[in-house]
C-alpha positions, 0 to 999 in steps of 0.5 A, spaced: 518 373 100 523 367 097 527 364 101 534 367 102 531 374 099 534 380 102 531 385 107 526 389 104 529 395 106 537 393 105 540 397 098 543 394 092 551 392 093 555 397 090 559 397 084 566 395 086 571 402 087 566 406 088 565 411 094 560 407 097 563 401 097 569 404 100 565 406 106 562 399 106 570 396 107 572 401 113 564 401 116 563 393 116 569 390 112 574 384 115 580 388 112 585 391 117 585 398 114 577 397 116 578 394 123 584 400 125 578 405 122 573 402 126 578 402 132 579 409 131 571 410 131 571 407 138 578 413 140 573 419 136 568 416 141 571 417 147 574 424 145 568 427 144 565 424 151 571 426 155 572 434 151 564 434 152 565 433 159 571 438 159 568 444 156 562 444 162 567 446 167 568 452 161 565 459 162 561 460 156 566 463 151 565 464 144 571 459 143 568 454 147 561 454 143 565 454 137 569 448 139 562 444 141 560 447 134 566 444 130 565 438 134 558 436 132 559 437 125 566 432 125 561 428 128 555 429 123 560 427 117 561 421 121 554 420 122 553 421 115 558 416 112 556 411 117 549 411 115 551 413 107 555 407 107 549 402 110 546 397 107 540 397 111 539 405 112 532 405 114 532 401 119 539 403 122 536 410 123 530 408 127 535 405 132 535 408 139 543 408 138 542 413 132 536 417 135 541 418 139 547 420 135 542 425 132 540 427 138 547 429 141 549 432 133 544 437 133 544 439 141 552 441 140 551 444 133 546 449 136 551 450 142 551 458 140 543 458 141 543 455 147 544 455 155 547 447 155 548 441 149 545 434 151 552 432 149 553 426 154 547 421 150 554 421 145 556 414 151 551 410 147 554 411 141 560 408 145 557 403 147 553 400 141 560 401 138 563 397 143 557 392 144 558 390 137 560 383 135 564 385 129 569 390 133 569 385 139 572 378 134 576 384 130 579 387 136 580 379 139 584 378 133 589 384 133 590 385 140 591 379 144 589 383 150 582 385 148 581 377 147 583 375 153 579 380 158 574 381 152 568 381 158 572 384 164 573 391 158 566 391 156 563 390 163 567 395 165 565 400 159 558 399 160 559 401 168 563 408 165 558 409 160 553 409 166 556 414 169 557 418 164 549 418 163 547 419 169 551 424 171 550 428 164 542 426 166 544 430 173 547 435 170 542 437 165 536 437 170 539 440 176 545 445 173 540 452 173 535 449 179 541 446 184 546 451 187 550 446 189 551 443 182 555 449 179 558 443 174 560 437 171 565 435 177 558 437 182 554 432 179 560 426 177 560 427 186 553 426 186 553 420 181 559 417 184 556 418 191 549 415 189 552 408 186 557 406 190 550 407 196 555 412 200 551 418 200 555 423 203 548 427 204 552 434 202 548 433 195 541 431 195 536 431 189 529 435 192 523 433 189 521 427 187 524 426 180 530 427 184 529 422 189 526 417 183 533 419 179 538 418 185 533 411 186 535 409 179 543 411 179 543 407 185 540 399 183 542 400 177 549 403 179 551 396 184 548 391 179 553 393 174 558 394 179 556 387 181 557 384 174 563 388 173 566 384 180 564 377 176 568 378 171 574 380 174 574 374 179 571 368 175 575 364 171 576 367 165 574 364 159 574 366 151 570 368 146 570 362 140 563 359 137 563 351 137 562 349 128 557 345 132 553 347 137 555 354 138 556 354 145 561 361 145 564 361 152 570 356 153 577 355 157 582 358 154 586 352 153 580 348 151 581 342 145 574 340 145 568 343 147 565 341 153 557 341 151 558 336 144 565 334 144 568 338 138 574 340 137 576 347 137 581 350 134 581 357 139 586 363 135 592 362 141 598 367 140 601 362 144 605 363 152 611 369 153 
C-alpha cells in the first residue's frame, strides 16, 4: 500500500447531499447542527441508561415489556445509522463498544421473550461516547464549562458508569438466586457498599464468584473514586495541543508551552 493510501476497509466518500453524507455530517462532522446532534446522543444515552434502571423496579407489565421493546428499537435505528454512515464499517463493528450496543439492542428487543434484559451493557455506549476525542474538543468549544472541567466530568462519568455495570452485572447474576436483592435498588446498595469499602454485611454474595465480584467492584471502585479525587483537587489544566511538540495539558493562562516554549493560542471566553 502507497503512502497515505486509505484503510482497506474505509468506504468511498459519498456523493455530496446524499443520505449517507448527511449522516457522516451529524456522526463525525465539524458543523454545529453536528456537534448539538452528537450532544444529543450523549442525552439519548442517558435516557436509555436510567428508564433501564427505572423499569426493573417495575413488575413485568405488558406495558413495561413493550416499553423496553420500543426502546431497543430507537436504539437500533440509532445504531444503524451510526454504522451506516461510517467510513470505517467493518472495523467499527468489531469494536467491544459496538458488540456491546448489539448485545444491549437484542436483550430489550427480546424483553417480551425473557425474564431480564442486559440493558446496563448500553453504559459503554456512554462511555465510548463520552471518551471520544471529538465530542470532547466540540463540547469545549460550545460549552466553556465543559473545557474547564473536561477531566473532573469525565473522570466523574466513568465512576458512574462503573456503578452502573457492576450493579447491572449484580443485579442480573444474583436477581433469581438471592432473596435479598429483589431489584435494581438491592443491588445499587450493595454496589455502593462494596466500593466506598463500608460493607454493611446485610448483603453478602455467596459463592466464590460472588466473593470474586465484590473483590472486583471494590479495587476497581477506589481507584477510580481516587482519580476522581485528583481531578477535583489538582490544578485545573486544559486541553489544547502545542503546533509543536504536542504536549496537551496546560495552564489555563499559558502563553507559551512549557515543554518547548511555543506560543499558544488557548480559545479563552475570557473573565466575567
Amino acid at each position: 500500500m502507497s503512502a497515505g493510501a486509505p484503510p482497506a476497509d474505509a468506504l468511498p466518500a459519498p456523493p455530496p447531499g446524499g443520505l449517507r453524507a448527511r449522516l457522516r455530517a451529524l456522526f463525525e462532522g465539524d458543523s454545529l447542527q453536528g456537534r448539538r446532534f452528537r450532544l444529543g446522543l450523549l442525552t439519548l444515552d442517558l435516557v436509555s441508561l436510567t428508564l433501564v434502571a427505572l423499569v426493573s423496579f417495575l413488575p413485568r407489565y405488558t406495558g413495561v415489556l413493550l416499553f423496553e421493546a420500543t426502546l431497543g428499537l430507537v436504539l437500533l435505528a440509532e445504531f444503524l445509522a451510526r454504522n451506516y454512515a461510517s467510513s470505517r464499517l467493518g472495523r467499527d463493528l468489531l469494536r467491544p463498544s459496538a458488540l456491546a450496543d448489539i448485545a444491549a439492542i437484542v436483550s430489550l428487543l427480546a424483553a417480551p421473550f425473557v425474564t431480564h434484559g442486559l440493558g446496563f451493557l448500553r453504559a459503554l455506549r456512554f462511555l465510548r461516547v463520552l471518551n471520544s476525542c471529538r465530542l470532547a474538543v466540540s463540547l469545549g468549544t460550545d460549552y466553556p464549562f465543559f473545557r474547564r472541567n473536561e477531566e473532573a466530568i469525565i473522570a466523574a462519568a466513568q465512576l458512574l458508569v462503573f456503578v452502573f455495570i457492576m450493579t447491572g452485572l449484580v443485579y442480573e447474576t444474583q436477581i433469581s438466586r438471592h432473596e435479598q436483592i429483589r431489584n435494581y435498588g438491592d443491588a445499587l446498595y450493595f454496589t455502593v457498599t462494596s466500593l466506598t469499602t463500608t460493607g454493611f454485611g446485610d448483603i453478602t454474595l455467596p459463592g466464590t464468584g460472588g466473593r470474586m465480584l465484590s473483590v472486583v467492584i471494590m479495587i476497581c471502585g477506589v481507584t477510580l473514586f481516587l482519580r476522581l479525587a485528583q481531578a477535583l483537587f489538582r490544578p485545573a489544566k486544559v486541553t489544547f495541543e502545542c503546533p509543536t511538540c504536542a504536549l496537551s495539558r496546560h495552564e489555563p493562562d499559558a502563553v507559551h508551552c512549557k515543554a518547548c516554549g511555543t506560543i499558544l493560542r488557548i480559545p479563552d471566553e475570557g473573565q466575567d
